[in-house]
N, CA, C and O atoms as CSV, one atom per row, in Angstrom:
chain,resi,resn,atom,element,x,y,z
A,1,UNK,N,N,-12.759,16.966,1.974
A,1,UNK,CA,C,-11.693,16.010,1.753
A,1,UNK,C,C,-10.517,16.747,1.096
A,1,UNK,O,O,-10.616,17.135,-0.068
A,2,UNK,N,N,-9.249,16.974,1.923
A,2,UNK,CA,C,-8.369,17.183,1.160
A,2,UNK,C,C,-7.954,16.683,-0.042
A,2,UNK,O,O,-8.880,16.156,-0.659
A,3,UNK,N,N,-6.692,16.651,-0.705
A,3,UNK,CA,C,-5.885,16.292,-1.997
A,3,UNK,C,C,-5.335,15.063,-1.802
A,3,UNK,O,O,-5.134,14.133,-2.583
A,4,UNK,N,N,-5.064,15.240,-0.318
A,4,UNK,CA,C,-4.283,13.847,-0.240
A,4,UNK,C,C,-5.447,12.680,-0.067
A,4,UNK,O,O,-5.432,11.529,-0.504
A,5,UNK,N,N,-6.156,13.152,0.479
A,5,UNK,CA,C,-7.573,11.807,0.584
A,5,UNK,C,C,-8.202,11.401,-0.540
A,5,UNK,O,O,-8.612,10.283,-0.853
A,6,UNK,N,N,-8.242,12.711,-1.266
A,6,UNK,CA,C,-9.073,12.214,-2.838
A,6,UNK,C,C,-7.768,11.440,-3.275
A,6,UNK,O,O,-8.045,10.384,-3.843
A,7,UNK,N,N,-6.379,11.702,-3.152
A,7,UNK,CA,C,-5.326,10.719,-3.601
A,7,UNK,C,C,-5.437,9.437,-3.430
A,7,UNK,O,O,-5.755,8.806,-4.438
A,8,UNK,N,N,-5.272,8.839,-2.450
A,8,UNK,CA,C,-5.467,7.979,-1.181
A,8,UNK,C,C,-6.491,7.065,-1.842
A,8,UNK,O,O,-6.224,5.889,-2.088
A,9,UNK,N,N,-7.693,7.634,-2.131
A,9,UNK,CA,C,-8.894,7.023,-2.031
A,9,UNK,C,C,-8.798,6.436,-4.003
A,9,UNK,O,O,-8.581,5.258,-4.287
A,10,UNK,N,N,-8.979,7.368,-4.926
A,10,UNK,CA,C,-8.081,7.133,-6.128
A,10,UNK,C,C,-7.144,6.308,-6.454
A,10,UNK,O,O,-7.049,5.786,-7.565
A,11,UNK,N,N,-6.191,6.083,-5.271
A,11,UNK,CA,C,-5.114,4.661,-5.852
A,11,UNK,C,C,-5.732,3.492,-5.140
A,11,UNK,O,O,-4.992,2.509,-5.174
A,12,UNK,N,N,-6.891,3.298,-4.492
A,12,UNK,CA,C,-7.627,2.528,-3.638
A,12,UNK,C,C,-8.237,1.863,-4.876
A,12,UNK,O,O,-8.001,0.720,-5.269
A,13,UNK,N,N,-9.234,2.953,-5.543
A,13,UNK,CA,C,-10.338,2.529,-6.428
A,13,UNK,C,C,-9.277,1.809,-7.392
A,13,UNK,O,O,-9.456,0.675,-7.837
A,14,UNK,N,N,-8.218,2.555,-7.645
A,14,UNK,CA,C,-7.466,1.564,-8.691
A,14,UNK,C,C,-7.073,0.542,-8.434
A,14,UNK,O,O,-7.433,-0.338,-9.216
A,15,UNK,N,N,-6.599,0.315,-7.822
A,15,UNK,CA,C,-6.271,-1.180,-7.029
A,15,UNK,C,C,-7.246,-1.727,-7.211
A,15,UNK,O,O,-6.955,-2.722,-7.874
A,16,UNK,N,N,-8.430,-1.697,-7.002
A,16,UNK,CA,C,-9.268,-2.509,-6.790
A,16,UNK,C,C,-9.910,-2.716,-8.576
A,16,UNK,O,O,-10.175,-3.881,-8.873
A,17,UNK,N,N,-10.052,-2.055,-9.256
A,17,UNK,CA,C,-10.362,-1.883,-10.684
A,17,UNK,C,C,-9.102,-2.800,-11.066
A,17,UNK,O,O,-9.523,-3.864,-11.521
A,18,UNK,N,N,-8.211,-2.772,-11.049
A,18,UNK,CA,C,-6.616,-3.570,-10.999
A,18,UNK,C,C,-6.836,-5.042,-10.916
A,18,UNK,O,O,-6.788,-5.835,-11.856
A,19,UNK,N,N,-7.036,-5.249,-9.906
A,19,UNK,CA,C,-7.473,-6.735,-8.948
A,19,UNK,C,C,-8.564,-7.266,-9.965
A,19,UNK,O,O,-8.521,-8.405,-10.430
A,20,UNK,N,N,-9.711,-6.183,-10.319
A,20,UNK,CA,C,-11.026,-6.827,-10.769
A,20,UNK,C,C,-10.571,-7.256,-11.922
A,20,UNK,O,O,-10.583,-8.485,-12.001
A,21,UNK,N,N,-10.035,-6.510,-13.171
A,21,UNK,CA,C,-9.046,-6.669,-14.304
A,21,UNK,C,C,-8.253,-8.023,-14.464
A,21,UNK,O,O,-8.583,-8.952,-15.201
A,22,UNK,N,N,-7.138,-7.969,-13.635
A,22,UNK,CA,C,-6.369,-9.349,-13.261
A,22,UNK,C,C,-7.356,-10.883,-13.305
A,22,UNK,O,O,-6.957,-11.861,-13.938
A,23,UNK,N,N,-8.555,-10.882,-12.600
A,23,UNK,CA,C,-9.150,-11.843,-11.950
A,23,UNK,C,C,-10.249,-12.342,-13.268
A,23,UNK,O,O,-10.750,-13.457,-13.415
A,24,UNK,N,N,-10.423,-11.113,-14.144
A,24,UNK,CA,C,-11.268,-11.646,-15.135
A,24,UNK,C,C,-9.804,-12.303,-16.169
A,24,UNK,O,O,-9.523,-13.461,-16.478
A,25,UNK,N,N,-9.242,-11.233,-16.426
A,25,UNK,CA,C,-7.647,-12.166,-17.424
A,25,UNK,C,C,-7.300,-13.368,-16.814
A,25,UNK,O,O,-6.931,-14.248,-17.592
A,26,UNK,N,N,-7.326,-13.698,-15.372
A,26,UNK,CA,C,-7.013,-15.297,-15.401
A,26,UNK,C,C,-8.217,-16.254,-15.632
A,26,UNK,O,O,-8.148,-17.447,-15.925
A,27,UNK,N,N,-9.126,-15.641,-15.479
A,27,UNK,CA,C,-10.631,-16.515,-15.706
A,27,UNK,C,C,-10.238,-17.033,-17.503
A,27,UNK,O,O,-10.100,-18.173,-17.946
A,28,UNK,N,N,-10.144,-15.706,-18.218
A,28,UNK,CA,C,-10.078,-16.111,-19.608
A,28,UNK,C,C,-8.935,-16.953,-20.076
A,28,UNK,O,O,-8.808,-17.653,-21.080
A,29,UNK,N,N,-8.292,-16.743,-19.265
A,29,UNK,CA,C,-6.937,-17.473,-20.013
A,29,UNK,C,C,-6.754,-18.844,-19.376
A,29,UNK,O,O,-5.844,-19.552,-19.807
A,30,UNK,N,N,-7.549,-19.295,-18.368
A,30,UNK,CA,C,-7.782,-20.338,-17.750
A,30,UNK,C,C,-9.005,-21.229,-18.631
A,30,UNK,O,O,-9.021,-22.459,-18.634
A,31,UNK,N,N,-9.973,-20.412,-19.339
A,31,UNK,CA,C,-10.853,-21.190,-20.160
A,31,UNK,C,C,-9.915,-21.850,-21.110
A,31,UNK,O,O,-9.821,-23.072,-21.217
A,32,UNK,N,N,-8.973,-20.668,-22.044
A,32,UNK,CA,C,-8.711,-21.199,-22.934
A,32,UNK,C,C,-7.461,-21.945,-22.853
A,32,UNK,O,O,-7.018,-22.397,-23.909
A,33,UNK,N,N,-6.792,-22.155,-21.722
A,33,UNK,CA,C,-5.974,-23.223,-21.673
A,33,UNK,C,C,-6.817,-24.843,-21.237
A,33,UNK,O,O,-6.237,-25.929,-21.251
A,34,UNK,N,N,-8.361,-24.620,-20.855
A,34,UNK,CA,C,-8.919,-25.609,-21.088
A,34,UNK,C,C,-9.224,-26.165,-22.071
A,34,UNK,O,O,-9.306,-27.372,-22.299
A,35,UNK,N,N,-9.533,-24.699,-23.141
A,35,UNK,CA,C,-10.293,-25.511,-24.347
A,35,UNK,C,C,-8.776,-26.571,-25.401
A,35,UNK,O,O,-8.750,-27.507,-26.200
A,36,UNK,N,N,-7.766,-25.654,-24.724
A,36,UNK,CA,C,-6.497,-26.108,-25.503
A,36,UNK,C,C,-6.026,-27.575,-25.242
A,36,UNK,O,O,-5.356,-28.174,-26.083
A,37,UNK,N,N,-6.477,-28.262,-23.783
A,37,UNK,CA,C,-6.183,-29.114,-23.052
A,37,UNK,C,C,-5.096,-29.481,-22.047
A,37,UNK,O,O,-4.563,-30.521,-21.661
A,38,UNK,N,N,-4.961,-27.701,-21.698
A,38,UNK,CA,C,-4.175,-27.857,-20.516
A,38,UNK,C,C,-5.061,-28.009,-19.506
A,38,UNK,O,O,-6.206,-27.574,-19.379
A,39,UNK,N,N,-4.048,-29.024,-18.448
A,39,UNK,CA,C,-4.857,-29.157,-16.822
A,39,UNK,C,C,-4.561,-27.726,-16.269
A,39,UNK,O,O,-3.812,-26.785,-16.530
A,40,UNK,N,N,-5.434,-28.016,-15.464
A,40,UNK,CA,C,-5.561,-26.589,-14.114
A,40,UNK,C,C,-4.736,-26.587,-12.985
A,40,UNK,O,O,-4.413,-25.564,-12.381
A,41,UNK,N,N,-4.297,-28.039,-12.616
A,41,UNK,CA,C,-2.978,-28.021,-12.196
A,41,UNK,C,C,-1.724,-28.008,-12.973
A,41,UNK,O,O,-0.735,-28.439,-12.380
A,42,UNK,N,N,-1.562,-27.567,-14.273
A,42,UNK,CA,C,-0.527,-27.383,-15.082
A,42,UNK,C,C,-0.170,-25.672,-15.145
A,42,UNK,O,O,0.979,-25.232,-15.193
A,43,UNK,N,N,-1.824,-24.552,-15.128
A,43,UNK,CA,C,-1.406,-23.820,-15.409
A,43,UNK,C,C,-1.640,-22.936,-14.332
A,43,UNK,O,O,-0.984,-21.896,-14.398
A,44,UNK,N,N,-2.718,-23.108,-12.935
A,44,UNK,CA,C,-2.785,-22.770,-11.670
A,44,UNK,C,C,-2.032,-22.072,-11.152
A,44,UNK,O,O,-2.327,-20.974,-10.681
A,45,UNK,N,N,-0.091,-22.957,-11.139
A,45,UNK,CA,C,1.149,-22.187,-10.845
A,45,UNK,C,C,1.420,-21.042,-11.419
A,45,UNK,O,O,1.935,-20.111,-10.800
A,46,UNK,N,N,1.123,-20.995,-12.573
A,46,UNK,CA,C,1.746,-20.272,-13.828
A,46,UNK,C,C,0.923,-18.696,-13.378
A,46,UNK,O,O,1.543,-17.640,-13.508
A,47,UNK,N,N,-0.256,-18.716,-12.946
A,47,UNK,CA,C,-1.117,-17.555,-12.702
A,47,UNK,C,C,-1.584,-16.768,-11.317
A,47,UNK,O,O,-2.599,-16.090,-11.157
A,48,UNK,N,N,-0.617,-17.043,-10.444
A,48,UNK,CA,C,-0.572,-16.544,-9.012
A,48,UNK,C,C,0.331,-15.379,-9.107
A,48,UNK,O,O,0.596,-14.720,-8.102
């Protein structure tokens, strides 16, 4: 594998480590705008 593939493949894994990151921070911040008593259609928009 060249430099550029181990590159390639490296901003892949990050992206995806990225995505996984993102998806747990809206999970959490979606609990605690429950526990706060925001709706999920209040804050749904807010997290796309």
């Amino acid at each position: 594998m060249d430099l550029n593939q181990k590159n390639n493949l490296t901003n892949k894994e990050f992206q995806n480590q990225a995505k996984m990151y993102m998806q747990k921070t809206k999970e959490i911040l979606l609990a605690i705008a429950k526990k706060e008593g925001i709706k999920d259609s209040e804050i749904n928009p807010l997290l796309k």
